[in-house]
N, C-alpha and C positions, 0 to 999 in steps of 0.2 A: 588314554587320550592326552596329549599335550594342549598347553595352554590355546599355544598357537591354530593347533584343528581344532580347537573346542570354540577358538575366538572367530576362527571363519565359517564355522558351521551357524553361528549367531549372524552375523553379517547375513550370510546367504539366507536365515528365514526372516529378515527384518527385512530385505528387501524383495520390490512387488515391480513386477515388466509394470512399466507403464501403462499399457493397454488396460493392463486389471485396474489401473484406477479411476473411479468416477470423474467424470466432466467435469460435477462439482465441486468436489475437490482438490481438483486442478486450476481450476478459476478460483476459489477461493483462496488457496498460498498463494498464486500468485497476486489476489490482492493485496493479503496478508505482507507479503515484501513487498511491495509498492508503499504501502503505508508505513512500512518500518523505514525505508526507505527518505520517504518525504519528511516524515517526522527528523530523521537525522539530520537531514538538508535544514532544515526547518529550527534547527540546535534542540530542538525540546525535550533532549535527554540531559541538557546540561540544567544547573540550578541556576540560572540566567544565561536566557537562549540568547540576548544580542551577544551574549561574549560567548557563546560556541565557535570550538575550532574550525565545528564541521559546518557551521552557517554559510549555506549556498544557495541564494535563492532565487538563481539563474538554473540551476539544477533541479531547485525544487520545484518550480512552476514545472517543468516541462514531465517532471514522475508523479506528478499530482494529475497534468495533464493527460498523462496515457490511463492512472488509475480512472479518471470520470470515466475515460473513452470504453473500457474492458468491463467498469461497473455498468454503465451505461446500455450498453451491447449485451451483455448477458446476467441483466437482472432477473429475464423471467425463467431463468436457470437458476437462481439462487435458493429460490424457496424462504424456510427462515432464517437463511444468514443476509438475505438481500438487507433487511433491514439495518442491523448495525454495519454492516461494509459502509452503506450508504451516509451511517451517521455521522461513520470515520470520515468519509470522504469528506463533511461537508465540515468536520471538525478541521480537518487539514489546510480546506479551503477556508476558514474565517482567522486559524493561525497566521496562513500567509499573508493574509490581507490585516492581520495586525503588525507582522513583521517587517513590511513594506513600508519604506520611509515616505512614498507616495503612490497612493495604495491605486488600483485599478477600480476603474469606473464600474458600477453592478454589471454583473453580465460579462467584464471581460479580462474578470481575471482567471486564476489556472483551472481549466476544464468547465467553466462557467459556460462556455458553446452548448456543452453536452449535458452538463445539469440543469442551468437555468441558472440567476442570479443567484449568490448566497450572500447575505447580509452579516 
């Protein structure tokens, strides 16, 4: 067997039709990148976020926004991951709201509709 057929026969058992995958699992990566996502926006991979290249946080309001909107909608799908999704979320939401040179009023900043205020 060459590398090659030995390297596609691994590919083809590592991958799953989508239909075999859980609901929940599906909602969860996608939270999962949403929150990788926002944190990037957000610079907080950098060792001082105001001087991140990637500091966007006309971008990150609005991936922070969809993530409340998908946690929000399908928490009672979560089970026990509902919980830390949730804490990410609101970790996200108090990041922004320190990275904001004029921060949004309780209640209206990103995905705050859908959560409630976060302090």
């Amino acid at each position: 067997m060459t590398d090659a057929s030995h390297a596609g026969q691994n590919d083809d058992a590592e991958v799953r039709e989508l239909a075999e995958v859980p609901a929940v699992e599906v909602i969860s990566r996608a939270a999962v990148m949403l929150m990788s996502s926002a944190a990037e926006k957000l610079g907080l991979s950098a060792e001082d976020p105001s001087e991140s290249a990637h500091l966007d946080l006309d971008e990150a309001r609005r991936v922070i926004t969809a993530l409340a909107g998908l946690v929000t909608a399908s928490v009672e799908y979560l089970g026990p991951h509902a919980g830390p999704i949730r804490d990410g979320l609101q970790a996200l939401q108090r990041a922004f709201r320190e990275a904001s040179a004029h921060p949004d009023e309780p209640g209206k900043g990103p995905g705050e509709k859908y959560t409630g205020p976060v302090y």
